[in-house]
N, C-alpha and C positions, 0 to 999 in steps of 0.2 A: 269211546274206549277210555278206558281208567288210566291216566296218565302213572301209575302205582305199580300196573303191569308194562312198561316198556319192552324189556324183552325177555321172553321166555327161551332156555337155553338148556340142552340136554347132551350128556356125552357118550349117548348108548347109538350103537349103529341100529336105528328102527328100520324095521321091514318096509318095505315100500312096494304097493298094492302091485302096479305094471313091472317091477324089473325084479329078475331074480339076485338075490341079494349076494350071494355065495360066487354069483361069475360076477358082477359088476365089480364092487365094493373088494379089493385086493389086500385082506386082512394084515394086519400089520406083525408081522413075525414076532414074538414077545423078546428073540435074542436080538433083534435088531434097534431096541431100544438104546447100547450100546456102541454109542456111534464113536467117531473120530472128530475130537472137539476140534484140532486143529482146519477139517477139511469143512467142517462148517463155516468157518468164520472166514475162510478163503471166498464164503458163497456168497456170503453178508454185504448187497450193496448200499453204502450210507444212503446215497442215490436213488435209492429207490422211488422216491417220492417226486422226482423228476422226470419220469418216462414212465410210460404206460409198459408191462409186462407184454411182451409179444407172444413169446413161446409159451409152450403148456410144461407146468408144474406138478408132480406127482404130488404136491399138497399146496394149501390155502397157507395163507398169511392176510399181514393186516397192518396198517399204522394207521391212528387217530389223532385228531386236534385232542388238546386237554390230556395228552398221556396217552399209551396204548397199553393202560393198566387200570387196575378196579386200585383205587386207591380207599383206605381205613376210613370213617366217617371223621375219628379226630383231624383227620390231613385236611378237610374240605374247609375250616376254616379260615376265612378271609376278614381282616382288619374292617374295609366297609363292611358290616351285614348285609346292605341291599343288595351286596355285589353279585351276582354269581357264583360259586365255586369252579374251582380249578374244574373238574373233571363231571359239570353238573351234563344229566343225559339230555336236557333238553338242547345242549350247546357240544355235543361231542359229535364230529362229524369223521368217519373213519374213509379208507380207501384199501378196498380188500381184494386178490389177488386168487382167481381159481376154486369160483364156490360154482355150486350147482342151484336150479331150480327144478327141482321134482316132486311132481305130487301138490304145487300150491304153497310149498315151502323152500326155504333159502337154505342150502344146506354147506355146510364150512367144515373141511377136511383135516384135520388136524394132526400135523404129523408127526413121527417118533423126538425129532429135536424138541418142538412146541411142546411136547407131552413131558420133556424135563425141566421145565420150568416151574417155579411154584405159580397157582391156581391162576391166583391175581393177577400176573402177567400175560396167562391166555385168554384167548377167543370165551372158553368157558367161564372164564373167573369175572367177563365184562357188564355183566347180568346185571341189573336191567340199566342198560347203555344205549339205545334208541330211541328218539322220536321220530316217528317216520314223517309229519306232518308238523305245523307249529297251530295255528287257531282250533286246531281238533282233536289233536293230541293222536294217537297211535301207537298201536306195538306192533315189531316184526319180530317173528318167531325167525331166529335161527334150530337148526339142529345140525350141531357140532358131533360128528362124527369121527371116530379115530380108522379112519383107513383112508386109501389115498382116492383120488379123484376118481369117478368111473370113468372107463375106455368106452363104455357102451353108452354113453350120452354125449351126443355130439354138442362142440363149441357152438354161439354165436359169431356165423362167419361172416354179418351184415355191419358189427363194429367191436371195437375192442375194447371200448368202452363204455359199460353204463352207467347211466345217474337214474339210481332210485326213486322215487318220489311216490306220494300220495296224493289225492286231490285233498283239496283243504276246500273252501267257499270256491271252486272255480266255476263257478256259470257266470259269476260276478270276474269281467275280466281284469280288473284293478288286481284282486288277489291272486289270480292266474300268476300277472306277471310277478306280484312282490310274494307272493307266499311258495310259488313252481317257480316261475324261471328263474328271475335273477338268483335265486339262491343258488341254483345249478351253476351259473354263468361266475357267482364269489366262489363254488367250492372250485372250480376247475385254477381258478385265479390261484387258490390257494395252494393244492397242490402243485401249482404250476404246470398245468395240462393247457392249458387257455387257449394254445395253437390248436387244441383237437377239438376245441367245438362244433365246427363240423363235420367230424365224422363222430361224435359221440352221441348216443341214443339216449334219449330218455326213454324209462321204463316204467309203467306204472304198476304199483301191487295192489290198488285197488281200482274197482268200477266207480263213474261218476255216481255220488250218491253215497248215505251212511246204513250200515244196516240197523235194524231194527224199524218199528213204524214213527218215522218221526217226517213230522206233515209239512218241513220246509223242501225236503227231495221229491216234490211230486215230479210224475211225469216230464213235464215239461223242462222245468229245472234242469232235471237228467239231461235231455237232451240239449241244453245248452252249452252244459257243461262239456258233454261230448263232439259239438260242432264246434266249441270254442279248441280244444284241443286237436282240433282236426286239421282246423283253417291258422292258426296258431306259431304248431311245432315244427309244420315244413318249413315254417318261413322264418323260423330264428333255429333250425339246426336243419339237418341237412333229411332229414325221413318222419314221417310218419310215427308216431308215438309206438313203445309195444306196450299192448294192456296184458301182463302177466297172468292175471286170472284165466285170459281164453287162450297162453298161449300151451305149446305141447313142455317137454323137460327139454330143459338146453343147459348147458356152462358158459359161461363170464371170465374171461380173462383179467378184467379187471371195471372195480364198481365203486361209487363213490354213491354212501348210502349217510342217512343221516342232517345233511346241507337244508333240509325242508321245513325244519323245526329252527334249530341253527342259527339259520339268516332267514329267517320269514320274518313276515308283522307282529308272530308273538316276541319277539326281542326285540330291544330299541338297540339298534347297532351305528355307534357313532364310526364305525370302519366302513359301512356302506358306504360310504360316501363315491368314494374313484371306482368302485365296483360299477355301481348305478352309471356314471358319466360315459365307462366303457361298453357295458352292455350295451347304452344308445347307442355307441358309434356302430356295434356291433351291426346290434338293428339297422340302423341306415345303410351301411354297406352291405348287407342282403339286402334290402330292399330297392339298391341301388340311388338312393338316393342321399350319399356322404357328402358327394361334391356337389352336387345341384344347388342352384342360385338361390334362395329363400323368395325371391320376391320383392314388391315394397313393404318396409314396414306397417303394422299393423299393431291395435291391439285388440288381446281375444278374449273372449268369456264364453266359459261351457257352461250351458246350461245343465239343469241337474233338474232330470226328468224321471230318476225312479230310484230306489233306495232312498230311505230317509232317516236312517239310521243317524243317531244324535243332531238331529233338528228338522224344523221343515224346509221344503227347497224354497229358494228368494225367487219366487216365481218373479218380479218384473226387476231383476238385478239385471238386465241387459239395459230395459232403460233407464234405469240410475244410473249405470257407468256411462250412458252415452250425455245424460243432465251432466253430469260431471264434466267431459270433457270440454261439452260447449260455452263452457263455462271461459275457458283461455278465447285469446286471439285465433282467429280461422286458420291463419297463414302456418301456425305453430302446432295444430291438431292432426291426430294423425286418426284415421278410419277405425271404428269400431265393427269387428266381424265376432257375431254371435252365432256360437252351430250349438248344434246337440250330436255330443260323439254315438249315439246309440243309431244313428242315421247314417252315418260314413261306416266305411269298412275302414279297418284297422291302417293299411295301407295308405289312406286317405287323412284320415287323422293326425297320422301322423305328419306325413307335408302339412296340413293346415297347421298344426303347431308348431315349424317349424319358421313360418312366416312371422311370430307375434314377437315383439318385442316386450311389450307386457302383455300376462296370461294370467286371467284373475280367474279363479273356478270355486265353487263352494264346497265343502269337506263331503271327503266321499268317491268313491270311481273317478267322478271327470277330474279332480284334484290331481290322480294320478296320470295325467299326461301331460303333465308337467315334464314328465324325465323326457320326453322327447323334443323338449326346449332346446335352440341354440345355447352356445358361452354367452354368458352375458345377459342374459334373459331376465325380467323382473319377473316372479311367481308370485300373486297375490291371493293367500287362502281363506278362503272365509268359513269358517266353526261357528259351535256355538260358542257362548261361554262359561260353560259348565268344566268341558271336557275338551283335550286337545288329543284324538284319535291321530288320523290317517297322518295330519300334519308334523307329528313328530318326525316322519320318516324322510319329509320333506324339504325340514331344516336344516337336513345333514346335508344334502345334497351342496354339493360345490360347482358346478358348472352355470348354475343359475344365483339368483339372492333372492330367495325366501321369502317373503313379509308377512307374518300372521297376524289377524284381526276377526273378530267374531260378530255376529248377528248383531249384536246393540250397541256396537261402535262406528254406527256410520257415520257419524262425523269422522270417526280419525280415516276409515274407508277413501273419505274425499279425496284426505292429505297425503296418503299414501300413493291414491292413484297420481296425485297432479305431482308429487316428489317425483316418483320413478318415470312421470312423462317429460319435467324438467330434465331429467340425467337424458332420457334417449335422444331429447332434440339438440343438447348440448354435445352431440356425436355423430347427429347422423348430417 
């Protein structure tokens, strides 16, 4: 989808197929525009962005990162060029308060106060403010309607919070976690919701797979994607995904849409960094394993047994790094454990990385289990040298120290490996 069209946004109350429009929809009296300035701003909590909305609201509201305004094209200039702009749609992540889902679309109530503001300040005037996704880009159609919440569609009473999202590449579980989760895990951080993780739902607005015939979603794939989601989301939030498409019309108390595009892999976010560290612990404490012993040290290499996106895999990199290490005195070596994460379950994987004290993996998925390193951890990535992908995201990371090196630097490969094995045996 056209990154061009982010979001499409209308402010006419449209018929809607199942419900009748005239009993739902409690038109907006045209004298009640009219209101008492004083009694609003009584209502006005700065706060807002601190607590999740409990009660039901007879209209929608909304605050966003980057403004909770369409700002003039002249405002978006910024001193760097490359920078981003203030209020760019790819980077704007909102947390909206008492919208509906009916009919396959996202519908935002807009009320008589809302409706005396100029354009640019509402819901309407935010057009095209959305990416639902970051590697694949997306629109989510709002329709902005002026009348208040319907009474005849019942709440989501399973959580009070959702996080929106899109599948991005998720059959490939690397992007799962950097392009879906963690992003959910910084916006919660952001708004300062972070205590509600688990009870907050993720929501999907679309099915595993893109539309149109495009021959990377075969069957299979699909079904990846969708067990990866499955096996996944119980274990880093507390339910089962909802896939919006199959589900009936409900209302949201409160949704945090947006974070997908945001904090994914299409942005290089030097702010990731304490997000990522905490996610992990997050992860370890469900999975029960925050306090558990690591083991003896170790060091580990993943093998990279599919994707071969920006290079080929170093099919006998296990026994290089093991010529490497035998290379020292015996007494000072510490055990080389080579797995293939496509073998373990998530679970699994995770304990095994949590044993290595250096973790060398090559660019690409297995790179990415890195974040579930101990403090102190050396990461050794191996790229080509063309291009520095997946490893940028890697760099930021603070819980560990990094070291990047590509295909046709094996020499410096050696130095780096026997450096970071001098630091761990000078500790352990």
């Amino acid at each position: 989808m056209n990154h061009a069209n982010i979001l499409r946004t209308t402010t006419r109350a449209s018929s809607l197929d199942d419900i009748n429009v005239s009993s739902v929809f409690n038109k907006v009296d045209s004298h009640a525009v009219k209101i008492n300035v004083s009694s609003v701003l009584k209502r006005v909590d700065p706060h807002v962005h601190h607590h999740l909305r409990l009660g039901v609201s007879n209209f929608s509201s909304f605050q966003c990162t980057a403004g909770s305004q369409n700002f003039a094209a002249w405002k978006l200039q910024h001193v760097p060029t490359s920078f981003p702009a203030a209020d760019d749609h790819r980077f704007r992540t909102c947390l909206v308060h008492d919208v509906c889902w009916i009919n396959k679309t996202l519908h935002y109530f807009e009320g008589p106060s809302e409706q005396l503001l100029p354009k640019r300040f509402r819901m309407a005037g935010l057009a095209p403010k959305f990416v639902i996704r970051g590697y694949l880009g997306g629109s989510l159609d709002i329709n902005v309607v002026q009348a208040s919440v319907p009474r005849g569609v019942a709440y989501d009473l399973q959580s009070s919070l959702h996080l929106f999202d899109a599948h991005s590449w998720s059959d490939n579980i690397g992007h799962l976690l950097f392009d879906n989760l963690i992003p959910q895990f910084i916006a919660l951080s952001m708004f300062n919701l972070a205590s509600h993780w688990s009870t907050a739902r993720l929501s999907l607005l679309t099915d595993c797979g893109l539309s149109g015939n495009n021959p990377y979603w075969n069957k299979s794939r699909k079904s990846v994607c969708t067990d990866l989601y499955a096996r996944l989301v119980p274990l880093i939030f507390a339910s089962q995904p909802l896939w919006l498409l199959r589900s009936h019309n409900m209302c949201f108390r409160n949704v945090i849409v947006g974070q997908s595009s945001a904090f994914s892999l299409y942005s290089m976010q030097i702010s990731r960094a304490p997000s990522v560290q905490l996610f992990r612990d997050h992860v370890l404490f469900r999975l029960g394993l925050r306090d558990v012993a690591p083991g003896p040290p170790e060091i580990g290499v993943a093998l990279k047994t599919a994707g071969f996106q920006g290079g080929p895999a170093w099919k006998d990199l296990c026994t290089y790094v093991d010529t490497v290490v035998m290379k020292i005195e015996a007494r000072y070596r510490l055990p080389v454990f080579c797995f293939d994460p496509v073998k373990h379950t998530f679970q699994e994987t995770v304990r095994i990385v949590q044993k290595f004290e250096i973790f060398i993996a090559e660019h690409g998925t297995v790179s990415y289990n890195g974040i579930w390193c101990r403090d102190g951890t050396t990461l050794i990535s191996i790229g080509n040298n063309q291009e520095m992908k997946e490893p940028h995201t890697l760099l930021y990371m603070t819980h560990v120290k990094t070291l990047y090196t590509s295909f046709n630097q094996k020499s410096d490969l050696d130095s780096v490996i026997l450096f970071s094995l001098q630091k761990v045996l000078l500790t352990v």
